[in-house]
C-alpha positions in Angstrom: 70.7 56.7 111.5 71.7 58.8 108.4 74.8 59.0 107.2 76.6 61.6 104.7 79.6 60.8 103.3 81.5 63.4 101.1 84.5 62.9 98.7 86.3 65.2 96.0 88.0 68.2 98.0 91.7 69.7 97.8 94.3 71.6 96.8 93.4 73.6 93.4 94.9 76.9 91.5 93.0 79.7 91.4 90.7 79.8 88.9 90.8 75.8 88.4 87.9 73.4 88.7 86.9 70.9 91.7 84.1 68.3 92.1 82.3 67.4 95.5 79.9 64.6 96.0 78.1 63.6 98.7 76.2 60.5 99.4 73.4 59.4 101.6 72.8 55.8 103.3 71.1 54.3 106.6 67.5 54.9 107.0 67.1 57.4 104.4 62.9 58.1 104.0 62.4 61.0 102.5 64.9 63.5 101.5 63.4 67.2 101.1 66.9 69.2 99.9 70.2 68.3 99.8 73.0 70.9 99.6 76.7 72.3 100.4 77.3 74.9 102.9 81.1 76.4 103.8 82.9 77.9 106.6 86.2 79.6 106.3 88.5 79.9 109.4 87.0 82.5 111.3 83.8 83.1 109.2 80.2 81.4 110.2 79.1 78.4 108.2 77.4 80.0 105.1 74.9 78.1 102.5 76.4 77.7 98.9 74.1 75.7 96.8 71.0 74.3 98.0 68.3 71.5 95.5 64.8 70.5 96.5 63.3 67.4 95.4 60.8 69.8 94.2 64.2 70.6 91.3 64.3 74.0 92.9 67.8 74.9 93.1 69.4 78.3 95.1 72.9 79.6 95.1 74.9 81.8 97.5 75.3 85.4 94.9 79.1 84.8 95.5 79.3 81.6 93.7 76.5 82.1 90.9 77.5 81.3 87.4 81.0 79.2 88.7 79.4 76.6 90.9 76.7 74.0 89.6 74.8 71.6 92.0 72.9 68.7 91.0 71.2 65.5 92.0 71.1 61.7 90.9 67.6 60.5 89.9 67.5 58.7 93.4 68.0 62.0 95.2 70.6 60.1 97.6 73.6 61.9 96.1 74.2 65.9 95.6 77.4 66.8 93.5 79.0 70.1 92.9 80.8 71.6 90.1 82.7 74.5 91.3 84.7 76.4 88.6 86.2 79.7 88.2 87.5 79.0 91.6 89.1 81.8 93.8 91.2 81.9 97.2 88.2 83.7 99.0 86.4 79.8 98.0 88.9 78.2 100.5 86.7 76.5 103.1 85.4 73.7 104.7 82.4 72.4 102.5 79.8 70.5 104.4 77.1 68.4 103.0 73.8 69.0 104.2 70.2 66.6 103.9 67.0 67.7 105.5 64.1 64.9 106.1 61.2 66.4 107.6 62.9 68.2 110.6 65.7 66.3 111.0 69.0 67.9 109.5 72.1 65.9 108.7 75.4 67.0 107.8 78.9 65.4 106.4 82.2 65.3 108.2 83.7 68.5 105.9 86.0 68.3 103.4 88.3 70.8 102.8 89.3 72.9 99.5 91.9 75.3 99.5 92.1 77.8 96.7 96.4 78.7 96.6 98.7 79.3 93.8 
């Protein structure tokens, strides 16, 4: 089994900065892409930042230019700089991890955007 555990979510100020990271363990054998996705209350879960082990990266248009994935050299861990950050970012952010066909997500972490 695959696990994804996330850390780095909370309370922040518009237009502050927050950092998520997410690590993989268990039988991890080949990790295609790694990435965030959100869903605010109401809203369907939506893709933020996606990498490929190929280094391609993608990003949702509402969060290009403030949020910044990335990977470790392993490719086990995804982070993701989020700054700039507005109310209409408040969500639960999931970690996601594809190998082969299998997908694999986080428990959620939430981030609230409030003055």
């Amino acid at each position: 089994q695959v696990q994804l555990v996330e850390s780095g979510g909370g309370l922040v100020q518009p237009g502050g900065s927050l950092r998520l990271s997410c690590a993989a363990s268990g039988r991890i054998f080949s990790i295609t892409a790694m990435g965030w996705y959100r869903q605010a209350p109401g809203k369907q879960r939506e893709l933020v930042a996606i990498s490929t082990s190929g280094g391609t990266t993608n990003y949702a248009d509402s969060v290009k230019g403030r949020f910044t994935i990335s990977r470790d050299n392993a490719k086990t861990t995804v982070s993701l700089e989020m700054n700039s950050l507005k109310p209409e970012d408040t969500a639960v952010y999931y970690c996601h991890a594809t190998m082969g066909l299998i997908s694999y997500w986080g428990q959620g972490t939430q981030i609230t955007v409030s003055s």
